[in-house]
VEXTORFI-902301 format. One record per residue (C-alpha): residue number from 1; x, y negated, z negated. Coordinates in steps of 0.1 Angstrom, whole numbers, plus 2048, in hexadecimal, padded with zeros to 3 digits. Example, Ala and Ser with C-alpha at 12.3 -4.5 7.8 and 13.67 -1.06 7.14 Angstrom:
2
<atom 1 <87B 82D 7B2>>
<atom 2 <889 80B 7B9>>
// end
This chain:
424
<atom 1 <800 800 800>>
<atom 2 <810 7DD 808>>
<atom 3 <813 7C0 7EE>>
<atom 4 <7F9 7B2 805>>
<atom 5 <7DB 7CE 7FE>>
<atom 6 <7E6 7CF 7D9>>
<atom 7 <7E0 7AA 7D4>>
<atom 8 <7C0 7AC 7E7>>
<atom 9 <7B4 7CA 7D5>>
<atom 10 <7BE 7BB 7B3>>
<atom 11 <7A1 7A0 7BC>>
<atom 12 <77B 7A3 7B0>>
<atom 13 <768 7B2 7CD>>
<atom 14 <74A 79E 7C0>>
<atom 15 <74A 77D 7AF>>
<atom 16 <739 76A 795>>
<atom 17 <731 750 7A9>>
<atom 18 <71B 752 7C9>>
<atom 19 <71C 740 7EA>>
<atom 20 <735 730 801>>
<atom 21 <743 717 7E8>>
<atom 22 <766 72E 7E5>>
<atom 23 <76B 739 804>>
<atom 24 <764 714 812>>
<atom 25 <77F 706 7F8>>
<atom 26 <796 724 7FF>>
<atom 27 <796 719 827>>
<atom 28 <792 6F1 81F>>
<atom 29 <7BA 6F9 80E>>
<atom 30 <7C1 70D 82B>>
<atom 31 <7BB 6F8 847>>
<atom 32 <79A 704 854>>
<atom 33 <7AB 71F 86E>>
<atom 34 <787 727 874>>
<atom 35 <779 70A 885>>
<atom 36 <798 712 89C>>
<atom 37 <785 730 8AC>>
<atom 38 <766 73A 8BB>>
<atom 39 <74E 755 8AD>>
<atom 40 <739 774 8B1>>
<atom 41 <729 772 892>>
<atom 42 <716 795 88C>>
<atom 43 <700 7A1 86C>>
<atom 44 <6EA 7C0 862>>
<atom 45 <6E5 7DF 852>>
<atom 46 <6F3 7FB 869>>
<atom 47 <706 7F3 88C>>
<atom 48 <718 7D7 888>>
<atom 49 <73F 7E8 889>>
<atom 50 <730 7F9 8AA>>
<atom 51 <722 7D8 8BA>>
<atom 52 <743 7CA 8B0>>
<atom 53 <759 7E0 8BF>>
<atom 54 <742 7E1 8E0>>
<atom 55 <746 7BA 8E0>>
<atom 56 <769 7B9 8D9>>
<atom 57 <771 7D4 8F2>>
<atom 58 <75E 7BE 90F>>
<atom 59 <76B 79E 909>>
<atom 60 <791 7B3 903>>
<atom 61 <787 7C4 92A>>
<atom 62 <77D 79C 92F>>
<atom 63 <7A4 794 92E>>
<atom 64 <79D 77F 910>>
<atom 65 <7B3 77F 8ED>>
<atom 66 <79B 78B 8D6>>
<atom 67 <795 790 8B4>>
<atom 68 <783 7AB 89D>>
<atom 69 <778 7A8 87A>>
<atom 70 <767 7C4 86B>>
<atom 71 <761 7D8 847>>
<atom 72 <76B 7EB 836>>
<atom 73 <78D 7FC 843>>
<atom 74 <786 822 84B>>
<atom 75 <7AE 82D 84B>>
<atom 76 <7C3 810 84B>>
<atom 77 <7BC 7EF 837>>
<atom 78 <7CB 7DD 856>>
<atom 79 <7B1 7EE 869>>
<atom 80 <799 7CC 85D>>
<atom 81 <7A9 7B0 873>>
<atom 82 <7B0 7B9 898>>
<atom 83 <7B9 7AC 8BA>>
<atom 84 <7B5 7B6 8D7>>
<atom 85 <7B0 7DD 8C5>>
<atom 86 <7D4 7DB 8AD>>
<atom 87 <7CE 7DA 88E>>
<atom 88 <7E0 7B9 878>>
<atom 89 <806 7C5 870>>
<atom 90 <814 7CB 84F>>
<atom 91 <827 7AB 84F>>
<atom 92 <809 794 85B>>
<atom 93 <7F6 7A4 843>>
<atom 94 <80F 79B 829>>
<atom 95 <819 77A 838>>
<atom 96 <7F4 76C 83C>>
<atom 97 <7EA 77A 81C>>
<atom 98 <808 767 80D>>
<atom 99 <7F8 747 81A>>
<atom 100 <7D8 74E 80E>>
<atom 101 <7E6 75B 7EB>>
<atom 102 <7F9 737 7EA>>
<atom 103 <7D7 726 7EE>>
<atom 104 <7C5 737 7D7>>
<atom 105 <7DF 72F 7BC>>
<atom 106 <7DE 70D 7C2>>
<atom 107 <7B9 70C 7BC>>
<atom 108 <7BB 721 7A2>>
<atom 109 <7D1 707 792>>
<atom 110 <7BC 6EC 79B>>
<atom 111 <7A0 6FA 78B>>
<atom 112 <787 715 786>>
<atom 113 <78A 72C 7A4>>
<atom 114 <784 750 7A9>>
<atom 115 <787 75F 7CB>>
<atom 116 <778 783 7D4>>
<atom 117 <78A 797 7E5>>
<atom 118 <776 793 806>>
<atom 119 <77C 76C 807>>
<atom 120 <7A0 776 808>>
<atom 121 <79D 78F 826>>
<atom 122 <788 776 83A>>
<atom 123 <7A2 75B 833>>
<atom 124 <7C0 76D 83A>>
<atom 125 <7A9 779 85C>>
<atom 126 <7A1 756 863>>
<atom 127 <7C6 748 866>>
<atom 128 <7D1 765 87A>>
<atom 129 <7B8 760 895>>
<atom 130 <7BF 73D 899>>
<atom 131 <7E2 740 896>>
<atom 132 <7E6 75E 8B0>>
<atom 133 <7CC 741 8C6>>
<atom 134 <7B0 75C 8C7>>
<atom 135 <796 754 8E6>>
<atom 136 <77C 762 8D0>>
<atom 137 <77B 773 8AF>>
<atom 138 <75A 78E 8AA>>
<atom 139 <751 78B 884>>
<atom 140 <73E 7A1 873>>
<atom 141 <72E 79A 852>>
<atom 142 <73A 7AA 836>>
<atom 143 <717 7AE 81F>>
<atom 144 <6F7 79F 82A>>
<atom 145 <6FE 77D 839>>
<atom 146 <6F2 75E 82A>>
<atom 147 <707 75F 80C>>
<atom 148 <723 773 819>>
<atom 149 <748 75F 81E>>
<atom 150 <748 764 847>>
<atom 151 <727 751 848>>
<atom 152 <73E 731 841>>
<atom 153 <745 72E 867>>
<atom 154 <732 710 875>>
<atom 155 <727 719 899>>
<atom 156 <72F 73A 8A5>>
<atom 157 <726 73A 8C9>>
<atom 158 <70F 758 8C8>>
<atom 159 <6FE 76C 8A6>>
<atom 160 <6F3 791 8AA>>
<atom 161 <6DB 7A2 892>>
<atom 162 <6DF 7CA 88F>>
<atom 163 <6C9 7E3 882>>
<atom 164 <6BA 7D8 864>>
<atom 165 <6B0 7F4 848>>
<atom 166 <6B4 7F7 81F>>
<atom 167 <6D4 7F6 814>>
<atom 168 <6E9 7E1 7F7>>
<atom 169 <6BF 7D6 7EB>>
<atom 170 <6D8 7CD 7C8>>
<atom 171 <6E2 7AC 7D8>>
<atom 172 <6CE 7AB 7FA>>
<atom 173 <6A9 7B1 7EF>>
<atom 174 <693 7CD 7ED>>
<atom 175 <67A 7CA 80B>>
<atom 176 <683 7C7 830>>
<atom 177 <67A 7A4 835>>
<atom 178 <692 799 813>>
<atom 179 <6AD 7AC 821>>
<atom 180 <6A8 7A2 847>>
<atom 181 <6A6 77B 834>>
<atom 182 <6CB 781 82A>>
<atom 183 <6D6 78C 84B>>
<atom 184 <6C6 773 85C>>
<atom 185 <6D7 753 846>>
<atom 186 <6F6 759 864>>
<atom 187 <6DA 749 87C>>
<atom 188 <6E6 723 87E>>
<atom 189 <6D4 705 88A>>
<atom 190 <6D2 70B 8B0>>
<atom 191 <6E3 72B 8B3>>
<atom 192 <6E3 745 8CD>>
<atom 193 <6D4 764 8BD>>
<atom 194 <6D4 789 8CD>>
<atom 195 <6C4 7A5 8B8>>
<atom 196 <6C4 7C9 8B7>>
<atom 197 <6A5 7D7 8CB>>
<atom 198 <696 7EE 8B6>>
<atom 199 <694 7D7 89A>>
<atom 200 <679 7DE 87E>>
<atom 201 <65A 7CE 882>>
<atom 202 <661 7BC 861>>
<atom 203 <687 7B2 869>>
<atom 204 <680 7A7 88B>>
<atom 205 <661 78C 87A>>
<atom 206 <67D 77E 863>>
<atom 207 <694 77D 883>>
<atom 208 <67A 76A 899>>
<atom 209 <670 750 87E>>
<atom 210 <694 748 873>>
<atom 211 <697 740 897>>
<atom 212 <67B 72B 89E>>
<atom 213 <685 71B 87A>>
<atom 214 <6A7 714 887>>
<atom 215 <69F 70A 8A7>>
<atom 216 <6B5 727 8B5>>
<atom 217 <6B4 73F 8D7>>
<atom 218 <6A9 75C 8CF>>
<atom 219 <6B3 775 8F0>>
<atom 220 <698 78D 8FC>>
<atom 221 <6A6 7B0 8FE>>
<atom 222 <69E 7C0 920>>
<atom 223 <695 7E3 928>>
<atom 224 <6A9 802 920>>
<atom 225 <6AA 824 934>>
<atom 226 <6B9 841 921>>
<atom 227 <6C7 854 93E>>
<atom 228 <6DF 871 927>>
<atom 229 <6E2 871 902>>
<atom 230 <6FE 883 8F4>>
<atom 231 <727 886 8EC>>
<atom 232 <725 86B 90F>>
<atom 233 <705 853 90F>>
<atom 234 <6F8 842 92F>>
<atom 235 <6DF 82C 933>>
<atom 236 <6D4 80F 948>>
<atom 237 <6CE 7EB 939>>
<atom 238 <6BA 7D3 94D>>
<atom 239 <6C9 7D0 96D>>
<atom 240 <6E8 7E5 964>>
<atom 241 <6E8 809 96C>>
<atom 242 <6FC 828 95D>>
<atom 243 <70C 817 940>>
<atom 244 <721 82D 92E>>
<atom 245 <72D 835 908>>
<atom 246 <73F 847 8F4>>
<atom 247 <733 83D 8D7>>
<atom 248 <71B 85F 8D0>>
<atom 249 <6F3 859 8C7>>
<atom 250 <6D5 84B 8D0>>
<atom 251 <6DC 82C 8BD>>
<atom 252 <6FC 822 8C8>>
<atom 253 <6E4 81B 8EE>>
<atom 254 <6D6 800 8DA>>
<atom 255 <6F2 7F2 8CE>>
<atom 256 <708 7F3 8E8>>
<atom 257 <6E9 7E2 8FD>>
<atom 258 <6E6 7C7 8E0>>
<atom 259 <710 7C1 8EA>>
<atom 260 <705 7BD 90E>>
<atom 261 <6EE 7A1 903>>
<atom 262 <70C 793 8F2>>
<atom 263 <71E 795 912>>
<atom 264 <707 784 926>>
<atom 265 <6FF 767 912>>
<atom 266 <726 764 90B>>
<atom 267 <728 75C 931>>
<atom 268 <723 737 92C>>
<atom 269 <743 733 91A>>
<atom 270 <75C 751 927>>
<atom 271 <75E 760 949>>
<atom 272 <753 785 947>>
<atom 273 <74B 79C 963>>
<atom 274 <72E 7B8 964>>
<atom 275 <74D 7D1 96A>>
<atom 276 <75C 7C3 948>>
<atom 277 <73B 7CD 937>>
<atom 278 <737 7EB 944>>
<atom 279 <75F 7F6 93C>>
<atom 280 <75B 7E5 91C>>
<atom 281 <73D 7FD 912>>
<atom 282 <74C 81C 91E>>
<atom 283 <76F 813 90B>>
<atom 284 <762 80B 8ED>>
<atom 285 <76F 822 8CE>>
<atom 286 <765 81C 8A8>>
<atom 287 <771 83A 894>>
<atom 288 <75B 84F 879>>
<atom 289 <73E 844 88C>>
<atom 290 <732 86C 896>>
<atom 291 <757 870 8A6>>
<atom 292 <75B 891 8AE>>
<atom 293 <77B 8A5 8AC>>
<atom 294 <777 8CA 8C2>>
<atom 295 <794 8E0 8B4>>
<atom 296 <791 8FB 8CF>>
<atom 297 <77C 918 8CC>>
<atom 298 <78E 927 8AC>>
<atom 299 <780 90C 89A>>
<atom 300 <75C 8FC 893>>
<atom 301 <759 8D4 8A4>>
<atom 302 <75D 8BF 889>>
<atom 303 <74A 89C 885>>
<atom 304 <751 87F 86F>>
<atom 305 <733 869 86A>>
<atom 306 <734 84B 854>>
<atom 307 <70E 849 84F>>
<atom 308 <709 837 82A>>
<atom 309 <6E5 833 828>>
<atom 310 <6C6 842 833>>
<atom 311 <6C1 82E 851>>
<atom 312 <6E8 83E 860>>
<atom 313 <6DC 859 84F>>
<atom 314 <6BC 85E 869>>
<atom 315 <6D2 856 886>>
<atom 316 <6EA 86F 880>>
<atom 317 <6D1 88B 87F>>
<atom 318 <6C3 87F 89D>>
<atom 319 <6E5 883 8AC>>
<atom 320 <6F1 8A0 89E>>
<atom 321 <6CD 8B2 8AD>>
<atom 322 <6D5 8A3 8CF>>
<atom 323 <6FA 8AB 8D0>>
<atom 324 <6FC 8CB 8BE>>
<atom 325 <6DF 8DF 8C6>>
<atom 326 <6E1 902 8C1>>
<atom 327 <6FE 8FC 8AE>>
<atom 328 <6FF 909 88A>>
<atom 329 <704 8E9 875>>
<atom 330 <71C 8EC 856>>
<atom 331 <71B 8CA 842>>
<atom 332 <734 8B9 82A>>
<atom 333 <722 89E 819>>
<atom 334 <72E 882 7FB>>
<atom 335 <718 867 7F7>>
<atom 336 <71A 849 7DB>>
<atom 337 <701 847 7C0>>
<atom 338 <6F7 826 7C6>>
<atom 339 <6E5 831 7EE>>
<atom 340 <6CA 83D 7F3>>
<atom 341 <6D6 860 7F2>>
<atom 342 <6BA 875 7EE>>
<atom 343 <6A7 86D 808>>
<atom 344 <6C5 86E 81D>>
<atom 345 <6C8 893 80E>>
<atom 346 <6A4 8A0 81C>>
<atom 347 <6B0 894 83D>>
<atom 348 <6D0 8A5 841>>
<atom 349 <6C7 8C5 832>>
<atom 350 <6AD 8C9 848>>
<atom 351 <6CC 8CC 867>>
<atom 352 <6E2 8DA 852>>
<atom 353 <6E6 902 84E>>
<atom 354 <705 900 839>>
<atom 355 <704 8DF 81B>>
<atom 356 <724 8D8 808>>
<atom 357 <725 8BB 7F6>>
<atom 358 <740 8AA 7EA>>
<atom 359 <74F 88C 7D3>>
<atom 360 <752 86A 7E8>>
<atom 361 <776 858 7DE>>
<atom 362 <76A 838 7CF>>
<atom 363 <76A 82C 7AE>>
<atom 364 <745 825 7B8>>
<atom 365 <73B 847 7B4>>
<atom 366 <72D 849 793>>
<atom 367 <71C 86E 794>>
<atom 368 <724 883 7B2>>
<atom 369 <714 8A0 79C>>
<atom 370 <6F4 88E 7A2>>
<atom 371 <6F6 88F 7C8>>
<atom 372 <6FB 8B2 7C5>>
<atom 373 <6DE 8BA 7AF>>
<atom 374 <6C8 8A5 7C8>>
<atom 375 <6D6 8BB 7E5>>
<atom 376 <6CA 8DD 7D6>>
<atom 377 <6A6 8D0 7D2>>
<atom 378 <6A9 8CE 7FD>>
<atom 379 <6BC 8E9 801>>
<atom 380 <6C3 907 7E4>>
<atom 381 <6E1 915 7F5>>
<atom 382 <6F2 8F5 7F3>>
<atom 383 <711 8F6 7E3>>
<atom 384 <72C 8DC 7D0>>
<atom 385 <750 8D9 7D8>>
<atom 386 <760 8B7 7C8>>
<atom 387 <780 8B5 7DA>>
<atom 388 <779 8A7 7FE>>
<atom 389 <791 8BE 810>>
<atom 390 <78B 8E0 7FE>>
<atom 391 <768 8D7 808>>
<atom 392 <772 8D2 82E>>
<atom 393 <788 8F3 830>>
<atom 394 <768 905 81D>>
<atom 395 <754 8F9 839>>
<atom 396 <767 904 854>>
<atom 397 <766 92A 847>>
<atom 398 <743 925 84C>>
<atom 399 <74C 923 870>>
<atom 400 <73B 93B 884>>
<atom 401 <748 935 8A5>>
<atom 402 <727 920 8B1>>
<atom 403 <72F 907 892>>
<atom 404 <734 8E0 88D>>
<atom 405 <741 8CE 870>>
<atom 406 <72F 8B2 867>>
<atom 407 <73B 89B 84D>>
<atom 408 <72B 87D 841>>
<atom 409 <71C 867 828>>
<atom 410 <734 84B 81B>>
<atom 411 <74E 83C 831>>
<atom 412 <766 841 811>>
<atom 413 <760 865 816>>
<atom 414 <76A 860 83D>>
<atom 415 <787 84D 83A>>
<atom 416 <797 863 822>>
<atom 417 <78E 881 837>>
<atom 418 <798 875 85B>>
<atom 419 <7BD 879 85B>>
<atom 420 <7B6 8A0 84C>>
<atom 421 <79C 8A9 865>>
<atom 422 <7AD 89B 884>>
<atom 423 <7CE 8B5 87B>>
<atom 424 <7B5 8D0 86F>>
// end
């Protein structure tokens, strides 16, 4: 771990004080790098790494210097703050963190000041864009929106609103439309806002009268055609035909078409060809998001999923149905205590024949018995394994030559795995 991940981890990840007030000191001290760069700003529940790295991969195919922000890491903390697909170095890390750690001891001196550990990150992010003379950076909110430190940018050129379900209802709001309120505070005074498709009725209601409140575009998502769901999706879009991912499931369509609305507004300001968006789409890669690694026929297909609540939870069913049939379905499973993990339990034991569930490696995880006592009211058979990779090498004995591994539920739990399953 560098000095530069041990300082930022040594920070509160949540702070006394709510709002913008410390991040907007923080970047006062530092210059403002921000208002040196132009945005993607993108919020919601479930999509928005995926929409990002669709984005980011078009305007990269574009020609264009761009940069990614994104949360949390999966292997690498660097992993956070991108360009152009490379992940920050060890010594900018260190030497932009340095700059930011400065600042925040001279405020600290100055007066009561706290930063969280986030505020940090999105500084350090901040100066690096401007100072590598980014053409765009593609943010993505950290939690919710309104309150949360990226939302301190003043006019990002476009806004994108992503699937919007329950999730973090602690500090976002238990109904739809208090949650979808939060995500919608990144809508500014006469934005440009594209939004996820198949929004909830509820969500989308919030989205439209945040809109009209702030006198803002709202773009009007066009027709899809699912041509071929599966490891390869196609579809057509509007007037584009055969647009192809690798991103795997039904949902990752919809977000890659919300990224082509993106595109296409983004035209006004950058020059980006319909070959660009189509390459863009097809090159796109965000890892742990149902990646699939096929070890040969000795072994089962393994698949990393970081579904986290019970709306990735219903997605990766779907996908695993689509993909996989006939397949027998051996699952690894760790959620934390604070999800929604029961309900996320009835759904994956109903496609699973084999349940393991495991610990998830976060000091978040307060009871991982619980999960497991949860699991065996779904499915009696199920069995517990705390240790994340004696539970992974269980599950491949389970192999039956017809098998696939699927392992999901927290992206702690993917991360940690990754690097283990992809030399299995």
């Amino acid at each position: 771990m560098t000095n530069a991940e041990k300082y930022i981890h040594s920070l509160n990840k949540f702070g006394k004080k709510s709002g913008l007030d410390n991040i907007t000191r923080l970047l006062n001290e530092l210059g403002n790098p921000q208002d040196k760069l132009k945005f993607v700003h993108i919020a919601g529940t479930n999509g928005k790494g995926s929409v990002s790295s669709f984005i980011s991969q078009i305007m990269i195919e574009s020609g264009y210097k761009t940069g990614l922000f994104t949360s949390p890491f999966i292997e690498v903390f660097n992993e956070r703050i991108k360009i152009n697909n490379q992940n920050i170095s060890d010594s900018d890390l260190e030497k932009y963190t340095d700059i930011v750690k400065n600042a925040v001891d001279k405020l600290k001196r100055s007066g009561d000041y706290n930063p969280i550990e986030f505020e940090v990150i999105t500084a350090a992010a901040f100066l690096y864009f401007a100072d590598q003379k980014c053409d765009i950076a593609v943010l993505e909110v950290g939690l919710g929106g309104r309150l949360d430190c990226t939302n301190v940018i003043k006019n990002p050129i476009v806004c994108a609103i992503t699937s919007i379900s329950f999730d973090h209802t602690k500090y976002l709001g238990d109904t739809i439309k208090k949650i979808a309120a939060e995500k919608c505070g990144i809508i500014k005074q006469n934005s440009c806002v594209a939004v996820y498709s198949r929004l909830d009725k509820a969500a989308k209601s919030v989205v439209e009268q945040t809109c009209k409140n702030t006198n803002s575009n709202l773009l009007t998502p066009k027709k899809i055609n699912i041509v071929k769901v599966g490891s390869t999706n196609i579809f057509d879009y509007g007037e584009y035909k055969n647009l192809e991912i690798h991103l795997c499931g039904r949902h990752q369509i919809y977000n890659a078409a919300l990224a082509v609305d993106i595109a296409l507004y983004l035209r006004k300001y950058y020059k980006i060809s319909d070959e660009s968006i189509k390459n863009g789409l097809k090159n796109a890669r965000w890892i742990c998001r149902f990646e699939i690694f096929d070890k040969g026929k000795e072994k089962p297909v393994f698949v990393i999923d970081g579904a986290h609540n019970y709306d990735g939870v219903l997605s990766l069913c779907d996908t695993v149905k689509t993909v996989f049939e006939g397949k027998k379905i051996i699952t690894v499973f760790g959620m934390l205590n604070e999800k929604d993990f029961e309900k996320s339990l009835e759904s994956i034991a109903k496609i699973s024949d084999v349940l393991i569930i495991t610990s998830v490696p976060s000091i978040r995880q307060t009871d991982f018995k619980k999960v497991f006592e949860t699991a065996k009211k779904y499915k009696k058979d199920a069995v517990f394994i705390e240790n994340n990779f004696d539970a992974i090498n269980n599950a491949a004995l389970s192999n039956n030559g017809n098998s696939a591994v699927l392992i999901a539920g927290s992206l702690y739990l993917a991360g940690n795995v990754r690097n283990f399953v992809d030399k299995f």
